[in-house]
N, C-alpha and C positions, 0 to 999 in steps of 0.2 A: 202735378196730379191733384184730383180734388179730394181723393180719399187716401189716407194714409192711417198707419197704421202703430198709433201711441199708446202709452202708458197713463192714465191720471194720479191725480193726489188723493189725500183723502181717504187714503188708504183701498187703493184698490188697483195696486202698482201688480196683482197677479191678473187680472181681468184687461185684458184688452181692449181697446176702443177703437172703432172706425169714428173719425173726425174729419169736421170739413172746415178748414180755417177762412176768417174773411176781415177785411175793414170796414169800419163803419162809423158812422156819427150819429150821436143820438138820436136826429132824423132821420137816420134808415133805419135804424133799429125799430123805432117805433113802426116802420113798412113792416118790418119783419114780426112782428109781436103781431100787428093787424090782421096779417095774413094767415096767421096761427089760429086768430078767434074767427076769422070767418070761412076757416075750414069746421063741415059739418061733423061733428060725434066729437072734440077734442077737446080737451080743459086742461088749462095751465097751473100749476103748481108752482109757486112763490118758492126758491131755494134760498134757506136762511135757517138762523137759529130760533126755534121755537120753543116756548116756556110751556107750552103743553102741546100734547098728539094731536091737536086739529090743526087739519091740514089749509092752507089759506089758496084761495083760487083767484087769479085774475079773469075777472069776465068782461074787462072792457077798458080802454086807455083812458079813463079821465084822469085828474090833476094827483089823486089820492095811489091812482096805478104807478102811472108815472114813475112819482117819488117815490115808491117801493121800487121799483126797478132800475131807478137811479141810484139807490144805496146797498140794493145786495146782488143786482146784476146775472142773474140766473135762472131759468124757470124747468120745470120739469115737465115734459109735452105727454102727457097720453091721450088715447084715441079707441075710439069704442070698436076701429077696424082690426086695432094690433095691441089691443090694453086687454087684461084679465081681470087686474086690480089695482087702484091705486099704490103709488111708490109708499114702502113701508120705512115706519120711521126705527133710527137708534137713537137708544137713549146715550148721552153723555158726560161726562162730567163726575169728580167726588164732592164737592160741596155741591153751590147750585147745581140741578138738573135743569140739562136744557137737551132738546131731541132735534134731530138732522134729517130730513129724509136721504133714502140711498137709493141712488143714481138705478144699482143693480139687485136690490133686493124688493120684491111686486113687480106691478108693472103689466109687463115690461115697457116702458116710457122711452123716451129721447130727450138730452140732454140739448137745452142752449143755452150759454154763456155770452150775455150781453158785450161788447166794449167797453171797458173801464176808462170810456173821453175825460178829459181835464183841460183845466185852462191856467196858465200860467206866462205870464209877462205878456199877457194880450195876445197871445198863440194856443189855441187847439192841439192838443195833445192826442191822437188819435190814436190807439192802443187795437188788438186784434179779438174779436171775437170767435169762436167757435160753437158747434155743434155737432152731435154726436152721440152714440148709442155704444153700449157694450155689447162685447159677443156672446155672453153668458150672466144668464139672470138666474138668482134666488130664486126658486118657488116657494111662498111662505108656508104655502097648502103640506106641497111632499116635503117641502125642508131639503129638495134637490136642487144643485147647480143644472141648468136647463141651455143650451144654443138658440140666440136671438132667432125666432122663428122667419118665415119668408116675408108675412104680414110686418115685422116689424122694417125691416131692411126696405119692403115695399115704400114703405110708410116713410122711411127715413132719404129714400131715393126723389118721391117726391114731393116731401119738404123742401128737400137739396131744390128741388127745381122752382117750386115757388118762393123761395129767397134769393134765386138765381135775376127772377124777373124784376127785381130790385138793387140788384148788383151788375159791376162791370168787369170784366176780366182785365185790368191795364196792367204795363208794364211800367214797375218801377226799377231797385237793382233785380226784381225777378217777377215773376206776374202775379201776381194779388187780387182776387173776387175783391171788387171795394166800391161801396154804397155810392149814389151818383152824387147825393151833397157832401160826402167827403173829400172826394173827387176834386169836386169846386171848391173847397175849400184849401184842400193844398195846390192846388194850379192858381189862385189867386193868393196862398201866400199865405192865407188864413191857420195853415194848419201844417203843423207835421207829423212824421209815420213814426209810435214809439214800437218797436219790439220786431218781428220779423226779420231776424237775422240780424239787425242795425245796430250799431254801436248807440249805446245811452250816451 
């Protein structure tokens, strides 16, 4: 199935999440980032530890994107159709302060988690990506837990479907949404599959 129904880290193991798992190589990812910006009303939110409350925005893949999304691998999606507010931050930390934004508190946003690709002894390490939304959002306004509205599920069904147009449904030991230069990369031997049920 493409939606299932997980727990995340981070503390927020009472909040449930619809996720939609996939493979990929940093060249579909970057499909997949693309298709985010050139969806109209939506701004990506850089997930990472910040030394102060401003919020950092991806507005386009060059060299400087990139390398941010190759070292912290996360962005937080809102959209003008199913957003009220941008994702609000926690502070952290007893010595240094450093602040987080959360996933489920604004918003209400959509969570992607990049692939964390590797290379080692001249093999692509291909790791699983996901994406995904909670069922219940913070209001920072009323300070009430709220149910991800229909705008957002909307929003999140067709994301699902434009990262779809970049993805292939194949069978491995089970069937896996997995980017097409990944693809060619383990069918030529380039790469293999880390995590998805498989023994390390």
């Amino acid at each position: 199935m493409d939606l299932t129904i997980r727990f995340k880290r981070f503390g927020l193991e009472d909040h449930p999440v619809a996720q939609f798992d996939f493979l990929g190589s940093w060249d579909d990812s970057w499909k997949l980032v693309d298709s985010l910006l050139n969806r109209p009303g939506t701004t990506l939110y850089l997930d990472y530890w910040y030394k102060e409350p401003v919020r950092l925005c991806i507005k386009q893949l060059a060299m400087r994107e990139k390398e941010l999304l190759r070292k912290h691998k996360g962005v937080f999606i809102c959209g003008e159709d199913f957003s009220l507010l941008p994702p609000q931050f926690s502070k952290v930390g007893n010595g240094e302060v450093l602040y987080r934004l959360r996933e489920n508190e604004g918003g209400p946003c959509l969570d992607l988690g990049l692939p964390a690709c590797y290379e080692r002894d001249g093999i692509i390490n291909l790791a699983h990506g996901m994406f995904s939304y909670s069922h219940t959002y913070l209001n920072p306004e009323s300070q009430q837990w709220e149910p991800a509205s229909p705008q957002v599920i909307a929003a999140y069904k067709e994301i699902q479907g434009l990262f779809k147009q970049h993805l292939v449904r194949h069978k491995f030991h089970k069937y896996i949404w997995t980017g097409r230069h990944a693809l060619q990369l383990i069918q030529s031997g380039k790469a293999r599959i880390r995590g998805f049920g498989l023994p390390e």
